[in-house]
N, C-alpha and C positions, 0 to 999 in steps of 0.2 A: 575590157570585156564589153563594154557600150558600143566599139567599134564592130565586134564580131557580132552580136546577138543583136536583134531588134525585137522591141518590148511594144506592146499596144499603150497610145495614150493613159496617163495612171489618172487622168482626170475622168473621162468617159469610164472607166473601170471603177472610182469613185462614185460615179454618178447610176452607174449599175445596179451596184451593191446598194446605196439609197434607195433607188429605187424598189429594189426588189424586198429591202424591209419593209417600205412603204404597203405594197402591195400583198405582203403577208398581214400586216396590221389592218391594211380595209380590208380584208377578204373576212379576218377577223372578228372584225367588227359588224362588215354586213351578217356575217351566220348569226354574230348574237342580236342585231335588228331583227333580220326574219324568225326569228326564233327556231333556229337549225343546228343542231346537236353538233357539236365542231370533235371530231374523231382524231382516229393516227390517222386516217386517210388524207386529209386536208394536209398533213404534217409529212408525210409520206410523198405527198404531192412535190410539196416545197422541196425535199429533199431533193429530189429524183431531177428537178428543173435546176438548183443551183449544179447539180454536176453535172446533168446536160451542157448549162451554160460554161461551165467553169472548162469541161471535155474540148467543147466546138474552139475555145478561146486559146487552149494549148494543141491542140489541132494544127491548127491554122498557124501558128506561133511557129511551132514545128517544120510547118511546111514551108512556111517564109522565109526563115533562118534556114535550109536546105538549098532552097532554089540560092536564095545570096550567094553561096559559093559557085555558081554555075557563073562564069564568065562571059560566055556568051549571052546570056538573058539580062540584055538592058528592062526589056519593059518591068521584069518583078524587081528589077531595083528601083525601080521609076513610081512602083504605084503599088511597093506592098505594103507604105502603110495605109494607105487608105484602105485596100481591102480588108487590114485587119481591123481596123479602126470601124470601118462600117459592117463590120459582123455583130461589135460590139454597140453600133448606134442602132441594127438591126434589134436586137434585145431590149433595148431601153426603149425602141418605139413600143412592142408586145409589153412591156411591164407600165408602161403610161396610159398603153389604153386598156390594161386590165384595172388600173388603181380609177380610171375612169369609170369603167363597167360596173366594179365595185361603188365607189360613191353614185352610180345613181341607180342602181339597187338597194342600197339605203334609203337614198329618199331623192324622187324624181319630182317632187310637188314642188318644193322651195324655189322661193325667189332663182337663187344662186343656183341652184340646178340647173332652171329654165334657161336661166340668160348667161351663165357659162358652162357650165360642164356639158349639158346636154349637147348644146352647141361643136364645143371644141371637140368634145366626142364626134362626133358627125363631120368635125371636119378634116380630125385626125383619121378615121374610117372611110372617107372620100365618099359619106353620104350624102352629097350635095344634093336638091330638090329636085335639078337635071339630072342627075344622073340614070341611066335608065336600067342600074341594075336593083336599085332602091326603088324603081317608083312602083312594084307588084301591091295590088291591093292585098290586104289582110288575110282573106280569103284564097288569093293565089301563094304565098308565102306560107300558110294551110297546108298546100296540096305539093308544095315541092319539099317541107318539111315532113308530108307522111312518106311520100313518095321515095325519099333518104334512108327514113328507117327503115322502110320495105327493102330499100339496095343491100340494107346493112344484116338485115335479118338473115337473106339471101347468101350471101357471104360466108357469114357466121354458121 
């Protein structure tokens, strides 16, 4: 059956589901820091993102183990598991830099904040001090944030 069906690494799928308990426990933990009433919505949240996740990974799974049988399609036999592989290190990046968000929404003062998370956050996020989509003063970051929810309002 290993020959016919291909499976996404069970390591990165290890490392997922880590993850993503991780990132329910800090989210956890920041509401009880901020002092923020932690609801079904929070829970509701999580639900809704593991079968997202879980949806997009048998998706994909699906469509890979499809195309395999197409004889003529070298290239998806060549590179589907890295696509499935990288849908799923796609996820793990969104769950690392939410358990980040989370730990420094807790607490951004500490030593440890300053000189790692805050950091590896920003570098995970590609806010480098060049970069020129991060360098908007306060004030302009203001005016494209009202500007959003006006779009949004607009919409709605």
């Amino acid at each position: 059956m290993n020959q016919i069906f291909i499976y996404p690494d069970w390591i990165l799928f290890v490392a997922l589901t880590f993850l993503m308990a991780m990132d329910f426990m800090t989210g956890f933990m920041k509401a009880k820091f901020l002092k923020v009433n932690r609801s079904s919505e929070a829970f509701r949240k999580t639900v809704k993102k593991i079968i997202q996740y879980c949806s997009a990974i048998i998706v994909v799974i699906f469509i890979l183990n499809l195309m395999r049988f197409d004889q003529s399609n070298q290239f998806f036999k060549d590179y589907s598991n890295w696509l499935q592989n990288g849908v799923i290190i796609l996820m793990i990046y969104i769950e690392l830099t939410s358990i980040l968000e989370n730990a420094i929404a807790i607490d951004k003062t500490s030593t440890f904040s300053k000189v790692f998370i805050i950091p590896f956050h920003r570098l995970l996020t590609l806010q480098l001090k060049s970069n020129p989509m991060y360098s908007f003063s306060q004030e302009e970051q203001r005016i494209v944030e009202v500007n959003k929810l006006k779009r949004q309002k607009e919409i709605l």
